[in-house]
C-alpha positions in Angstrom: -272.0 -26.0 -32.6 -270.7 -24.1 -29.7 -268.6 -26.2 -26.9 -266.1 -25.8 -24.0 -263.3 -27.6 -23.9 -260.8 -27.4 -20.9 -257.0 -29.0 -19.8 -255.4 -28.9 -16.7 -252.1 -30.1 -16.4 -251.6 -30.9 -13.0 -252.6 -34.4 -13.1 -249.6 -34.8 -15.5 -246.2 -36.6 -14.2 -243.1 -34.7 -14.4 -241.6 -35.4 -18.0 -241.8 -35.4 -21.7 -245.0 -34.4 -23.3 -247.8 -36.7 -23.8 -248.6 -37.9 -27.1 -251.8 -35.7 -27.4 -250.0 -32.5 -27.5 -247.5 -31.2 -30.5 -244.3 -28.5 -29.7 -244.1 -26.8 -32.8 -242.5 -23.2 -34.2 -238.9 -22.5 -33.6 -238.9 -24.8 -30.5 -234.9 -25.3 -29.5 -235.1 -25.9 -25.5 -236.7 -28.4 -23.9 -240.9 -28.4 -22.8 -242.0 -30.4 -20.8 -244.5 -31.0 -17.7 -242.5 -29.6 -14.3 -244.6 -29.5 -11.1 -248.2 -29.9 -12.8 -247.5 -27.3 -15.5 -246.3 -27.0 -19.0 -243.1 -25.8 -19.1 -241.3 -23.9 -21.6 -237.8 -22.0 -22.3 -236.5 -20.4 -24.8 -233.7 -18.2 -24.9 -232.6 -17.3 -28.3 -235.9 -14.7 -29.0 -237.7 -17.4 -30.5 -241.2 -19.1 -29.5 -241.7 -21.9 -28.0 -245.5 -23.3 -28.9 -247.4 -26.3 -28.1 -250.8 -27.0 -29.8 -253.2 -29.7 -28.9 -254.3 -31.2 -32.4 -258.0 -32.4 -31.2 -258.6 -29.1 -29.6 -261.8 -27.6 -31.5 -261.4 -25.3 -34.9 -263.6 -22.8 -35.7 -263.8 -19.5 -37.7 -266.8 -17.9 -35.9 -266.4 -16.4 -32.2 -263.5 -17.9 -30.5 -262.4 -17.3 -26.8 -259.4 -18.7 -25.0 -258.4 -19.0 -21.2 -254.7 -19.6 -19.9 -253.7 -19.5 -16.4 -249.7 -18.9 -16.3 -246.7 -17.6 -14.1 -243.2 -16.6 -15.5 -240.1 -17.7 -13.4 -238.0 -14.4 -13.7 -238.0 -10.8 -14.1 -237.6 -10.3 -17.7 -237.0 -12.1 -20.8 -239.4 -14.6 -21.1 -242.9 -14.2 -22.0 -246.6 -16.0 -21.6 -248.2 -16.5 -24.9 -251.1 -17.7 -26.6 -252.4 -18.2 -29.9 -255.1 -18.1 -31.6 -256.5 -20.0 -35.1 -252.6 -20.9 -35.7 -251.8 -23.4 -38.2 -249.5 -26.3 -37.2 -246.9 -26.0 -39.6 -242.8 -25.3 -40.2 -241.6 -22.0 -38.4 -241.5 -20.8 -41.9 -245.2 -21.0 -42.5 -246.9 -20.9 -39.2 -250.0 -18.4 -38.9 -252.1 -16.9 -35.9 -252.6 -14.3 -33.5 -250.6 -14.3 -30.3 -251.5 -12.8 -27.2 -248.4 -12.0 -25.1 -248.3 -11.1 -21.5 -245.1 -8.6 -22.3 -242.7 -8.4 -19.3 -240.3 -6.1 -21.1 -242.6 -3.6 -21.5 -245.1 -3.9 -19.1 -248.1 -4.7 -21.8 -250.7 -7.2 -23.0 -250.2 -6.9 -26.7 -251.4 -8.8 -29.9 -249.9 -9.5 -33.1 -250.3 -11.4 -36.1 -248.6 -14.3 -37.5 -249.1 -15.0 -41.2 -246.9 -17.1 -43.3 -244.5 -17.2 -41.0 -243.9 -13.0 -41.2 -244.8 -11.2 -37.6 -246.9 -8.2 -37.8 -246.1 -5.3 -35.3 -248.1 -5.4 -32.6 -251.6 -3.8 -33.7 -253.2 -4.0 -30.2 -252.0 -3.6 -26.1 -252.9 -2.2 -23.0 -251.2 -1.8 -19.6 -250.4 -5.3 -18.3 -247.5 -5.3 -15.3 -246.1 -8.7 -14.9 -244.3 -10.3 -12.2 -242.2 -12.7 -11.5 -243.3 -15.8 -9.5 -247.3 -14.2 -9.3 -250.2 -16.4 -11.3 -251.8 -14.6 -14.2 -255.3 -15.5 -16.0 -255.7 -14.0 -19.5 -258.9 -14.4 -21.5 -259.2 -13.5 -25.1 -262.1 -13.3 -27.3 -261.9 -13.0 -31.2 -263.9 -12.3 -33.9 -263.7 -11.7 -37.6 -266.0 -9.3 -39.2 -265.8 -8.2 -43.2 -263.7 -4.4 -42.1 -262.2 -5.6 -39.0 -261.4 -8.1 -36.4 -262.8 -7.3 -33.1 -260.8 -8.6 -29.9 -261.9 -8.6 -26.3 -259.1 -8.9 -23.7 -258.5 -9.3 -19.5 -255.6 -10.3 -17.6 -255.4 -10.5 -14.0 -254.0 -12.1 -11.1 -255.2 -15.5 -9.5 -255.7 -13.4 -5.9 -257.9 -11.3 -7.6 -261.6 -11.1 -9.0 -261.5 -11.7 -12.8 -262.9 -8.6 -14.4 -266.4 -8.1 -15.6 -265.8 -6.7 -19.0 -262.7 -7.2 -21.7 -260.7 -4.4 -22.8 -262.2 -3.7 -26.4 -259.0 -3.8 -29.1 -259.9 -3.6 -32.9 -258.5 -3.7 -35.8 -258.6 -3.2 -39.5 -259.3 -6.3 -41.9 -255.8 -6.5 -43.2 -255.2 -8.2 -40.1 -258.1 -10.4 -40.4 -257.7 -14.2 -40.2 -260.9 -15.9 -40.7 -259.6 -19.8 -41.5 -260.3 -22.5 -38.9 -257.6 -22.8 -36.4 -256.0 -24.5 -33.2 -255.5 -23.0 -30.3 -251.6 -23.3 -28.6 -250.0 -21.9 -26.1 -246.3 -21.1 -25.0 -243.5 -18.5 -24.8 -241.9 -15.9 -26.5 -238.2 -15.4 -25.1 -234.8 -13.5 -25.8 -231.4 -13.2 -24.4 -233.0 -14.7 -20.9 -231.1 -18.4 -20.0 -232.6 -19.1 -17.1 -236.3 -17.5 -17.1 -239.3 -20.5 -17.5 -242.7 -20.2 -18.5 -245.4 -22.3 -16.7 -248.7 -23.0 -17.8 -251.0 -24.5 -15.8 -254.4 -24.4 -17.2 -256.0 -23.4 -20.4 -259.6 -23.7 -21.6 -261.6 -22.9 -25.0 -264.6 -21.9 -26.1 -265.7 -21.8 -29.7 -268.8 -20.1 -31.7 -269.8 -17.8 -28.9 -269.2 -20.2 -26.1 -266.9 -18.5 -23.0 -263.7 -20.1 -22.3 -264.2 -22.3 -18.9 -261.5 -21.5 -16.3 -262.0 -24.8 -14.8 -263.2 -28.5 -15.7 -266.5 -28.3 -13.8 -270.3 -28.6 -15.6 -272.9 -26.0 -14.7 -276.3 -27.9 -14.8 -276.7 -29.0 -18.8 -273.7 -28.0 -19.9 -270.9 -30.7 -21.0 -267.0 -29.3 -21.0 -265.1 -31.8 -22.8 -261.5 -32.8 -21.6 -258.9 -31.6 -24.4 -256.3 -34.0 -23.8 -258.8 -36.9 -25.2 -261.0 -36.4 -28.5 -263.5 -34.4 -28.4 -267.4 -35.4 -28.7 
């Protein structure tokens, strides 16, 4: 059954985590909610990942939206991921999609077992310090492949019309059901942040809202309660 299912954090007080969402995967500094956003750090080239356990699963079409800045000029590094597990650091599986200061590019990768592939998909993605990003991911599994569709762009721009096609062959295939989580991906950075401010899902063929309004017949359901 396809659905939309949106959070936006700027309703939250400044603090520790609510309940409803879980910081997993080699998590060592702090996440919390600063300014209406989630926040994370992490300095030792490790990822920092939340998850929100009610968010939907599904194996079928999945799309994700995340609405981000980054605090500094290199180091520190937007993620998502996609059909993760939550589990140990040592087990962990999922796709991320990084928004990769260092070198300039939106790349994927795969996560399985806790093992990181290379990446196996990017495209030219500059990011800057202090500017609001959008990314929007679509996934899907087939039997020979797994077929992404990809956009980033800044907030003072139009969102594209169409994704940036990546592919890939079906050793990189994860078809399981799987959360949705988002995060960062640092190294020897101490003082860059990570803020998220939005993210929304869609699952089975449904597009990820960018906001928590309802077209005309269409219910979005708030992720930080259980879904419908």
């Amino acid at each position: 059954m396809m659905a939309q299912y949106f959070a936006d954090f700027s309703g939250l007080p400044d603090g520790p985590l609510p309940s409803s969402i879980v910081r997993i995967w080699d998590t060592t500094d702090a996440t919390t909610i600063v300014g209406g956003c989630l926040s994370f750090r992490d300095s030792g080239n490790r990822r920092a990942i939340a998850y929100i356990p009610n968010a939907p699963k599904t194996s079928g079409v999945s799309e994700m939206y995340m609405r981000y800045y980054s605090t500094v000029a290199a180091g520190t590094i937007p993620m998502l991921v996609l059909r993760g597990t939550v589990a140990s650091a040592a087990g962990a599986t999922g796709y991320q999609a990084l928004h990769h200061r260092d070198n300039t590019a939106f790349e994927l990768r795969r996560r399985v077992g806790g093992a990181e592939s290379v990446r196996f998909g990017n495209f030219t993605a500059p990011l800057l310090a202090e500017t609001v990003y959008c990314m929007r991911v679509r996934v899907e599994t087939e039997p020979t492949l797994v077929r992404f569709g990809a956009k980033v762009w800044a907030t003072n721009t139009h969102e594209p019309g169409d994704f940036i096609a990546l592919t890939d062959t079906a050793a990189n295939r994860i078809t399981s059901d799987g959360l949705f989580g988002f995060g960062a991906m640092g190294s020897s950075n101490t003082s860059g942040w990570v803020r998220i401010a939005a993210v929304g899902f869609g699952t089975d063929g449904d597009p990820a809202p960018t906001d928590a309004l309802s077209p005309a017949g269409r219910k979005r359901h708030p992720l930080l309660m259980t879904p419908w």
